[in-house]
C-alpha positions as CSV (number, residue, x, y, z in Angstrom):
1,X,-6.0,-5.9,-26.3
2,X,-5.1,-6.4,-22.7
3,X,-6.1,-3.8,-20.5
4,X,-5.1,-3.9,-16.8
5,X,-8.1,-2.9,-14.2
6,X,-5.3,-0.4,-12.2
7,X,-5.0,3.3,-13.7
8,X,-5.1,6.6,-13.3
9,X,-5.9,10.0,-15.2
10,X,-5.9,13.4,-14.8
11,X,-7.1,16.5,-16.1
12,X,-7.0,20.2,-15.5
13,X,-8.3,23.6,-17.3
14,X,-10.4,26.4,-17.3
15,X,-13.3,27.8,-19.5
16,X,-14.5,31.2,-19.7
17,X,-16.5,30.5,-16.8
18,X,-15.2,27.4,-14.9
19,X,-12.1,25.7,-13.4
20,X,-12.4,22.3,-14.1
21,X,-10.5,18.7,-12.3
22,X,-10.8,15.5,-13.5
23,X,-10.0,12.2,-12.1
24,X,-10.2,8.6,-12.6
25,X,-8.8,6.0,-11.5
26,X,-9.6,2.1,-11.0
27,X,-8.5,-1.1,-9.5
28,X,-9.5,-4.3,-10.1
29,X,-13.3,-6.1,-9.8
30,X,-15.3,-8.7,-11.5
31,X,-17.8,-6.2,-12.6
32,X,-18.0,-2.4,-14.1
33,X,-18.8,-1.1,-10.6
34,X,-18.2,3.0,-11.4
35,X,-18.5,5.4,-8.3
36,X,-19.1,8.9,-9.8
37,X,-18.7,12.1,-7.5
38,X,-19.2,15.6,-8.9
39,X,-19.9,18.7,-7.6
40,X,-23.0,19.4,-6.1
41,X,-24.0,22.2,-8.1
42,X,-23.5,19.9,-11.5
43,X,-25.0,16.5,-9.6
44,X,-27.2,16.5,-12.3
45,X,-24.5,15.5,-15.2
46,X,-23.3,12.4,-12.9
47,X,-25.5,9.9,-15.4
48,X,-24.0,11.3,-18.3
49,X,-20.5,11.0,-16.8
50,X,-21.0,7.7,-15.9
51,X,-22.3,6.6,-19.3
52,X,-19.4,8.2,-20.8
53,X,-17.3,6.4,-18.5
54,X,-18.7,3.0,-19.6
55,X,-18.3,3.6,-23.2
56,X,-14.6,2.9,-22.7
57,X,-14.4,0.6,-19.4
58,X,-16.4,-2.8,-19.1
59,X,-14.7,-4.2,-15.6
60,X,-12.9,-2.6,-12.8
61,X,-14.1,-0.7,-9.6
62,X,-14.0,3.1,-10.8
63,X,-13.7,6.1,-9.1
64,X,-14.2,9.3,-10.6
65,X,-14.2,12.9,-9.5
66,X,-15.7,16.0,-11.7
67,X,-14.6,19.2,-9.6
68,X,-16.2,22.8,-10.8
69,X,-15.6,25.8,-9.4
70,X,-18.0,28.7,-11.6
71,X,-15.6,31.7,-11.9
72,X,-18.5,34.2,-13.3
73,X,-21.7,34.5,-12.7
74,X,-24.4,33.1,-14.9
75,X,-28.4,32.8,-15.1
76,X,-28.8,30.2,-12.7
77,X,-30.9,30.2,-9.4
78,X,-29.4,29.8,-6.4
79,X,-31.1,28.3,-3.3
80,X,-30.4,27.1,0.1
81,X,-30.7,23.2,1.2
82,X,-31.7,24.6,4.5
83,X,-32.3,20.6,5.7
84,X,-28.2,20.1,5.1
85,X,-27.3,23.8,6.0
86,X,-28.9,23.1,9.7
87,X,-27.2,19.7,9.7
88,X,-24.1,21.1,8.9
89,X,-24.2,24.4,11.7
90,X,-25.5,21.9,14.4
91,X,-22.7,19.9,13.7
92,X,-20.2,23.0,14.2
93,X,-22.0,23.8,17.5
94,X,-21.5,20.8,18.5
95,X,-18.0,20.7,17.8
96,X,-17.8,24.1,19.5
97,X,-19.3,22.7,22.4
98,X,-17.7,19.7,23.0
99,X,-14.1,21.2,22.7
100,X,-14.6,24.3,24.0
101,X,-13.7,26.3,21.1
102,X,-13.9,29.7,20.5
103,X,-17.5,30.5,18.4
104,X,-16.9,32.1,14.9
105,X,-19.2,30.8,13.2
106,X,-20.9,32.9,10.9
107,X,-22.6,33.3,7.8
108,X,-19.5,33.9,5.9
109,X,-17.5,31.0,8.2
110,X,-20.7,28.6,7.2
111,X,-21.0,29.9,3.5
112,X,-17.6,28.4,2.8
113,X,-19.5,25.0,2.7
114,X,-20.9,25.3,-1.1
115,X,-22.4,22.0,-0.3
116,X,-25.3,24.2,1.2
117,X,-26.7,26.1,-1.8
118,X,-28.4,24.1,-4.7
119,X,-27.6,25.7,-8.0
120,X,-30.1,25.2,-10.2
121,X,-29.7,25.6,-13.9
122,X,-32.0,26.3,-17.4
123,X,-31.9,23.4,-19.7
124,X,-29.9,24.9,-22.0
125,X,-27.3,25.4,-19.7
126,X,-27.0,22.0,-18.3
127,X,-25.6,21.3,-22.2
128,X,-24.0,24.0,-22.1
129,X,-22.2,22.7,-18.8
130,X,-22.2,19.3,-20.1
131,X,-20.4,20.3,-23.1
132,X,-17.5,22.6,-21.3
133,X,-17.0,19.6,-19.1
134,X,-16.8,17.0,-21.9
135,X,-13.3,18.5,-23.1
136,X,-11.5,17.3,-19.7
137,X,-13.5,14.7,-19.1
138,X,-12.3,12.9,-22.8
139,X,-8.1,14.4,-21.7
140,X,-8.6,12.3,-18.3
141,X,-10.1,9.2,-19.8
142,X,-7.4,9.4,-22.6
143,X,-4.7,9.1,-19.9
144,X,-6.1,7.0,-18.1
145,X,-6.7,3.6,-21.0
146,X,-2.7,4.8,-21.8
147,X,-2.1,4.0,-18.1
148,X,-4.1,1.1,-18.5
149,X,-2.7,-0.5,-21.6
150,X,0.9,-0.3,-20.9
151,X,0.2,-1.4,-17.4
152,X,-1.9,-4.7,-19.5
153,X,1.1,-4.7,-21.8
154,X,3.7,-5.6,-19.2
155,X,1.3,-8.1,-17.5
156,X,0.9,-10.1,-20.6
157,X,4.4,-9.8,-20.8
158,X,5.5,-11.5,-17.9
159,X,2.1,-14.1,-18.6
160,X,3.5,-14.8,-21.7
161,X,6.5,-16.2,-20.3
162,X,5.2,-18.1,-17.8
163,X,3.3,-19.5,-20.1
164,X,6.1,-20.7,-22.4
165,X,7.3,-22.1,-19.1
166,X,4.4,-24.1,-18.5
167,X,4.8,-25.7,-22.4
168,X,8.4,-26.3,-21.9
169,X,7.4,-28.2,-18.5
170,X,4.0,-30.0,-20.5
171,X,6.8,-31.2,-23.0
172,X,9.5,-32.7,-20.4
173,X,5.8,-34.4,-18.8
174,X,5.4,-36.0,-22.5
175,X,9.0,-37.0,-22.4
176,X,9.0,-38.3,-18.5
177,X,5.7,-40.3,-19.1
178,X,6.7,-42.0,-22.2
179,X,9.4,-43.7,-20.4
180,X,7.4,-44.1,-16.9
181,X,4.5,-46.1,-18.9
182,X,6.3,-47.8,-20.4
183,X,8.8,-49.1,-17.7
184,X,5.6,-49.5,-15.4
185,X,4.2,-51.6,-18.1
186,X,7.6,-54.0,-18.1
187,X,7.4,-54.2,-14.2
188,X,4.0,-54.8,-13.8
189,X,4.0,-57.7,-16.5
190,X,7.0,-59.1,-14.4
191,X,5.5,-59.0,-11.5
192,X,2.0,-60.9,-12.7
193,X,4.4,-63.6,-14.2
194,X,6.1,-63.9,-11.2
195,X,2.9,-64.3,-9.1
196,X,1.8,-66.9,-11.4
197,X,4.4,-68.8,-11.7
198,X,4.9,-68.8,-7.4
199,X,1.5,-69.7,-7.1
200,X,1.7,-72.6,-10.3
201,X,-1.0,-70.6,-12.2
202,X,-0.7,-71.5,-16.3
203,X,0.1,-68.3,-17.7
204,X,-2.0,-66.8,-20.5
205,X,0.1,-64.8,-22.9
206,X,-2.4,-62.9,-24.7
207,X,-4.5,-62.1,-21.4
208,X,-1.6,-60.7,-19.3
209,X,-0.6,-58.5,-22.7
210,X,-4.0,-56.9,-22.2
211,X,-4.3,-56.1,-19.2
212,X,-0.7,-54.1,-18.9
213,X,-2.1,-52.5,-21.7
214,X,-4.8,-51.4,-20.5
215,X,-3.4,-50.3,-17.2
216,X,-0.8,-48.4,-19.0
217,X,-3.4,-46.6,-20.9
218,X,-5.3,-45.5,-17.7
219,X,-2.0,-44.0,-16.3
220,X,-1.2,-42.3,-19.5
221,X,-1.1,-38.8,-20.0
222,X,-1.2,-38.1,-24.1
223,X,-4.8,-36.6,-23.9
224,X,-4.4,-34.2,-20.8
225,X,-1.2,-32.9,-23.0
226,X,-2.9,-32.8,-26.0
227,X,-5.5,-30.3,-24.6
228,X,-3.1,-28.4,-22.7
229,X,-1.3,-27.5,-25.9
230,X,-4.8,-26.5,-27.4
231,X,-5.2,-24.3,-24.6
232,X,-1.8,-23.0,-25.3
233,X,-2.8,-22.2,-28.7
234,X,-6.5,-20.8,-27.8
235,X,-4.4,-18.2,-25.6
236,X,-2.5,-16.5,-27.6
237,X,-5.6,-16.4,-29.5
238,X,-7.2,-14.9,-26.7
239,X,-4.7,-12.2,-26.5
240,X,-5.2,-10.6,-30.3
241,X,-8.9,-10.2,-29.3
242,X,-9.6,-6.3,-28.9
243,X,-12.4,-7.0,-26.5
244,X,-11.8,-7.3,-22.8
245,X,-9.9,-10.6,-22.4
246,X,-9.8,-11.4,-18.5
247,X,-12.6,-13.4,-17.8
248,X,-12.2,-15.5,-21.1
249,X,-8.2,-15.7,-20.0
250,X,-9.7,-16.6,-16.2
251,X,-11.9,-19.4,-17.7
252,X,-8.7,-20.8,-19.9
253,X,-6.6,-21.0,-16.8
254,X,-8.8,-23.0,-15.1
255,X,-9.1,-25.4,-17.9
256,X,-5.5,-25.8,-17.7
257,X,-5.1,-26.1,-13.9
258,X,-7.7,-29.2,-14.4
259,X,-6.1,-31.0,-17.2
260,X,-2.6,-30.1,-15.1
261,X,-4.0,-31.7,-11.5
262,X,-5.4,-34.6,-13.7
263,X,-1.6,-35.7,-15.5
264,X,-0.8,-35.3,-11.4
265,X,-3.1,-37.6,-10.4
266,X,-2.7,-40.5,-13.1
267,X,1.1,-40.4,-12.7
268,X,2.9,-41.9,-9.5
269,X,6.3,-40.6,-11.4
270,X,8.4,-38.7,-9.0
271,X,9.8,-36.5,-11.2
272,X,6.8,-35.8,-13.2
273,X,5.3,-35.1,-9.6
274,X,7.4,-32.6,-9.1
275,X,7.3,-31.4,-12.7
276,X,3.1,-30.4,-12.0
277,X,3.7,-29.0,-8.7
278,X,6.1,-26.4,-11.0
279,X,3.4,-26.0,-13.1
280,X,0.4,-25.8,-11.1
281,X,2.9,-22.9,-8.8
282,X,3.5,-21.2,-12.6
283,X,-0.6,-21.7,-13.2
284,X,-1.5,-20.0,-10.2
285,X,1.0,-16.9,-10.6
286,X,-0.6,-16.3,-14.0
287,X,-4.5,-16.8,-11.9
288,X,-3.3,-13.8,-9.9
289,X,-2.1,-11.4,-12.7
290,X,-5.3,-12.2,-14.7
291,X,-7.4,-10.7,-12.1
292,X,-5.8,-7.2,-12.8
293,X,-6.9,-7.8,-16.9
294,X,-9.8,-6.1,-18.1
């Protein structure tokens, strides 16, 4: 299934004793690059977010945001990063100072920073945590592959019919080359008689046969065609897959692209010249969308 690197998802509810956010969203990268931020007092469920994460996304640069807010008190221990807290009331003073501003800061005015007290919880209630969390967590994720796959369903979309393009231009190639070989293979065999007989050369029959033949061939494009349309074929393949298909879909194109600048440079045909450069533009537009596939 083709899943496009781009989404977003959102969640938002309460528990008996927490508000709880959720957000993800992605864009596109070669690798499964995840950047998890929670809040502080919960930093230690950021590995099991992220694992949960990966369970469902294998590429894309992933940004994720677990925001609790404890709305009644329970048995944890409360303490005081007193290295941060006098970072953070420097900072203030120095912001007072350097603007001139008028000095309220106080322990209430500093205790709005939650960032300055380390909440520390009981085992059990790190699952217990876990396990209130896990509800919004799975409602976020959910939204976000749905963003995901209709998002990958339009870009395969429009890939699909540039593909189709590039087959209907492989096919008017066949039909161009046919002809230019063999009309290139008539002129050339004129020209060598014509040369021999200027310069009172015997001719030999058999010999000049051969090598138009054989200079046809090398200017001949069947193979090239022949594995483009396998390609063709090993794409749509590709595209029932339900694994991640973008880098197998990347690695196809560029098979094509090669077999595509090769029927380039064998034929000196200007109209199947101009046939590849349509092609090889078609190629590349399909390149760019495949970077946003999953």
């Amino acid at each position: 299934m083709a899943r496009s690197m781009t989404a977003y998802g959102r969640a938002v509810g309460s528990t008996e004793t927490k508000n709880i956010t959720v957000e993800i969203k992605s864009v596109n990268s070669r690798y499964f690059d995840p950047q998890i931020k929670i809040s502080r007092s919960f930093s230690y469920l950021e590995e099991k977010v992220k694992n949960f994460i990966q369970s469902y996304i294998s590429r894309g640069k992933v940004d994720v945001w677990v925001g609790v807010e404890v709305t009644e008190n329970q048995s944890t221990e409360i303490r005081i990063d007193k290295a941060y807290a006098e970072t953070y009331i420097n900072a203030l003073r120095a912001l007072r100072d350097e603007f001139d501003l008028h000095d309220d800061i106080s322990v209430m005015r500093v205790a709005q920073n939650k960032d300055i007290f380390i909440v520390t919880a009981s085992e059990e209630d790190e699952e217990a945590a876990w396990n209130e969390i896990l509800p919004f967590l799975q409602q976020a994720i959910d939204v976000f592959m749905k963003a995901r796959e209709a998002e990958g369903e339009k870009l395969i979309a429009d890939i699909l019919k540039k593909k189709e393009h590039i087959a209907e231009l492989s096919e008017k190639v066949a039909s161009h080359s046919a002809e230019a070989t063999s009309g290139y293979r008539d002129k050339l065999e004129a020209r060598i008689r014509a040369f021999l007989e200027d310069h009172t050369i015997s001719i030999d029959e058999s010999r000049i046969l051969t090598e138009c033949a054989i200079y046809a061939d090398k200017i001949a494009v069947d193979e090239e065609l022949v594995r483009l349309s396998s390609h063709f074929t090993a794409f749509d393949d590709i595209l029932k897959s339900s694994e991640p298909i973008g880098k197998r879909l990347d690695f196809l194109i560029q098979e094509m692209n090669r077999e595509t600048n090769t029927i380039g440079s064998k034929c000196s045909d200007s109209k199947i010249a101009h046939i590849v450069v349509e092609m090889k533009n078609e190629l590349e537009k399909i390149r760019e969308q495949i970077q946003n596939i999953e």
